[in-house]
N, C-alpha and C positions, 0 to 999 in steps of 0.2 A: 046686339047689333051696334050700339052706340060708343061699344067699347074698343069695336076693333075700325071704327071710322078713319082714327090716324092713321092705321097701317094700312088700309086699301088707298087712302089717298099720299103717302107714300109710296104704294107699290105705283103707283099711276103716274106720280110723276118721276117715276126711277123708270116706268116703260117708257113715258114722253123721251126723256133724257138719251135714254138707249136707243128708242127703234128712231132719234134724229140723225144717231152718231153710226149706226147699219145700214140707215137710208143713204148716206152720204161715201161713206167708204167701203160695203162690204154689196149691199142688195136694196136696191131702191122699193121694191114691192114688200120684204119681210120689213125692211123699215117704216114702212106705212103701215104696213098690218098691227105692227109694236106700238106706234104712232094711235092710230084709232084704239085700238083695246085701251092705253093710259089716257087718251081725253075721256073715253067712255067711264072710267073707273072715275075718274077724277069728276067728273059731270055728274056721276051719281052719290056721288059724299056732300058734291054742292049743294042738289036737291034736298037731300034728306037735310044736311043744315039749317037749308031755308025755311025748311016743314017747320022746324023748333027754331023760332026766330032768336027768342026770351035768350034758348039755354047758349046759344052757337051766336051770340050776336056780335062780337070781335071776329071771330073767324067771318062771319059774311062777309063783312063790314073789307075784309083785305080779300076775299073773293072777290065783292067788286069791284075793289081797284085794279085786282087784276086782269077782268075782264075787260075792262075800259083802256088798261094802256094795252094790250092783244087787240082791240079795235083800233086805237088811233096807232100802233105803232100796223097792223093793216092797211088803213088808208093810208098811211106816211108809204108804206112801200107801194101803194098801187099809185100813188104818186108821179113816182119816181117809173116806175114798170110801164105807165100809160106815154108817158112822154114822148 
């Protein structure tokens, strides 16, 4: 399992990348659908990361900067969208 982690969470964020770019120009619902299966993929290579803190501790470590500017660049847009 441990071995093919990079590629699921590559496959995950090649679905993020895609079902944005079908959501926008081709099908807004297949683009969501693409959209959720790549956070879900991507969601489960975090966890399993975080399980092995020791072995996976650089990669967390840019997970969660990830996840923290995906919040603040959220509140920056509901900022702006509440106004």
């Amino acid at each position: 399992m441990k071995k093919y982690l990079k590629e699921i969470e590559t496959a995950g964020i090649i679905l993020l990348a895609l079902g944005w770019s079908v959501g926008h120009f081709v099908n807004l619902y297949f683009g969501a659908a693409m959209v959720a299966i790549g956070i879900l993929l991507w969601a489960f290579t975090v966890v399993v990361k975080a399980l092995d803190w020791q072995h996976y501790r650089r990669d967390n470590l840019v997970n969660i900067a990830i996840i923290m500017g995906a919040i603040i660049g959220i509140f920056i847009t509901l900022k702006f969208i509440v106004r």
